[in-house]
C-alpha positions in Angstrom: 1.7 31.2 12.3 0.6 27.8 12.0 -3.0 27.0 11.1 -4.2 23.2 12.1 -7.6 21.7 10.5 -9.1 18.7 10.7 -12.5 17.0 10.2 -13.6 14.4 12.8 -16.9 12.3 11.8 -18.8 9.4 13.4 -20.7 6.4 12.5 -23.9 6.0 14.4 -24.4 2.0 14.6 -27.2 0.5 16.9 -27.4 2.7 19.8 -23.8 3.7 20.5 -21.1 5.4 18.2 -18.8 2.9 17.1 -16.6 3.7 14.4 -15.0 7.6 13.6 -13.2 8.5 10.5 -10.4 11.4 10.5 -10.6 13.4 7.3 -8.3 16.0 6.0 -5.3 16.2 8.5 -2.2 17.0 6.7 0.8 19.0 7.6 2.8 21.1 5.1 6.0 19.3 3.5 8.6 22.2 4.9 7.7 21.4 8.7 7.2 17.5 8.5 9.4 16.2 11.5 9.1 18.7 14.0 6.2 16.7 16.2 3.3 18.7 14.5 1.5 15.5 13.0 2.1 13.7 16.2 0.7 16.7 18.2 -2.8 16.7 15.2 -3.4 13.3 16.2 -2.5 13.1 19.8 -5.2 16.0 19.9 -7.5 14.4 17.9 -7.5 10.8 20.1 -8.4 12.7 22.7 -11.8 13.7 20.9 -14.7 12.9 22.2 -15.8 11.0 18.7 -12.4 9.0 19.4 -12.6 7.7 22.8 -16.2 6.5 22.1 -15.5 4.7 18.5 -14.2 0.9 18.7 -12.6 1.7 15.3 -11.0 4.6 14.2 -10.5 4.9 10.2 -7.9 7.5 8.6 -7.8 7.9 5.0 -3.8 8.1 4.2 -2.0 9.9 1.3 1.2 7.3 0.5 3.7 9.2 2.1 1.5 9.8 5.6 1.2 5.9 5.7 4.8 5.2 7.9 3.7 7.6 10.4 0.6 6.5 10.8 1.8 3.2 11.4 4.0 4.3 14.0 0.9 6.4 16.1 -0.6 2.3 15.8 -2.7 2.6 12.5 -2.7 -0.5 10.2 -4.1 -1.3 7.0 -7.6 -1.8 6.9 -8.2 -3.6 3.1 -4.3 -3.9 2.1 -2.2 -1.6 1.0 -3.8 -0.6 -2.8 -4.9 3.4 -2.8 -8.3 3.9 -3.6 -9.1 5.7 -6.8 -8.6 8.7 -4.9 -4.8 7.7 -4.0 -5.4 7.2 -0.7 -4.7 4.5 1.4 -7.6 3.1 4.5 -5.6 2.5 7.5 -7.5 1.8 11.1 -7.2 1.6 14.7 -9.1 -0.3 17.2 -9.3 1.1 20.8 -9.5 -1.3 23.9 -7.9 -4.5 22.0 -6.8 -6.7 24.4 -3.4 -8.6 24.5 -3.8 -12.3 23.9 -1.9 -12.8 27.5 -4.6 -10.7 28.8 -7.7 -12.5 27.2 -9.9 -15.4 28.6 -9.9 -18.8 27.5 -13.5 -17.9 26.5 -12.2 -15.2 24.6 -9.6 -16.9 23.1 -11.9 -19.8 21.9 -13.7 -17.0 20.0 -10.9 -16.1 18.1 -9.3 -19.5 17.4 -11.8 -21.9 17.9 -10.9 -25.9 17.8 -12.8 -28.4 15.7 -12.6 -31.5 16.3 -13.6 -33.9 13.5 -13.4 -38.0 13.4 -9.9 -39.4 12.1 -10.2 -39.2 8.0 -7.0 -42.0 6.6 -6.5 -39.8 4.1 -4.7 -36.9 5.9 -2.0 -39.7 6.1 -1.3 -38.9 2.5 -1.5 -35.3 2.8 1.4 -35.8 5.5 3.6 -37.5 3.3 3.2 -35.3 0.3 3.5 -32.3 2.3 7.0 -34.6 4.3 7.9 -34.8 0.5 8.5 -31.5 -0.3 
């Protein structure tokens, strides 16, 4: 018999739930590689808490952290543990492509500035030319 447990919570922001944390999902040593993690958090993304938040956070131990990456969870503050020896990763739900966004959302993300011409960036080309 296999017992599965996990904690889901959810960040109340404004007037809609926006970010959930998964706590405690771990799955013993002897049957890592047999789908079970995959199958914890396939389950889990299906949650109600998930499909609401923007941002999902999961608290990794060190060894959890390649697997997480491949269900699409990234670092969230680098890749130091906390003093706990865990490791923040995060997942945002409903990102779009940059082939998919508008040029309004685009200009959001990398906006242009435009600024007079300065002479002096003609030495910063030649130093950087330089070396």
């Amino acid at each position: 018999m296999i017992k599965l447990s996990a904690q889901v919570r959810s960040l109340l922001i404004g007037e809609a739930k926006k970010e959930s944390i998964l706590l405690t999902i771990y799955v013993l040593p002897e049957i890592i590689g047999y789908g079970i993690g995959t199958a914890i958090i396939n389950a889990l993304e299906q949650d109600e808490f998930f499909l609401r938040a923007k941002r999902i956070e999961i608290p990794s131990s060190i060894t959890a952290v390649t697997f997480y990456q491949k269900m699409g969870y990234a670092f969230k503050n680098g890749s130091i543990p906390n003093q706990e020896g865990l490791i923040r990763m995060e997942k945002f739900r409903n990102v779009k492509l940059l082939s998919e966004m508008t040029l309004e959302e685009l200009w959001q993300l990398f906006p242009i500035i435009l600024s007079p011409h300065d002479p002096v960036w003609k030495n910063f080309y030649k130093s950087e030319a330089a070396s």
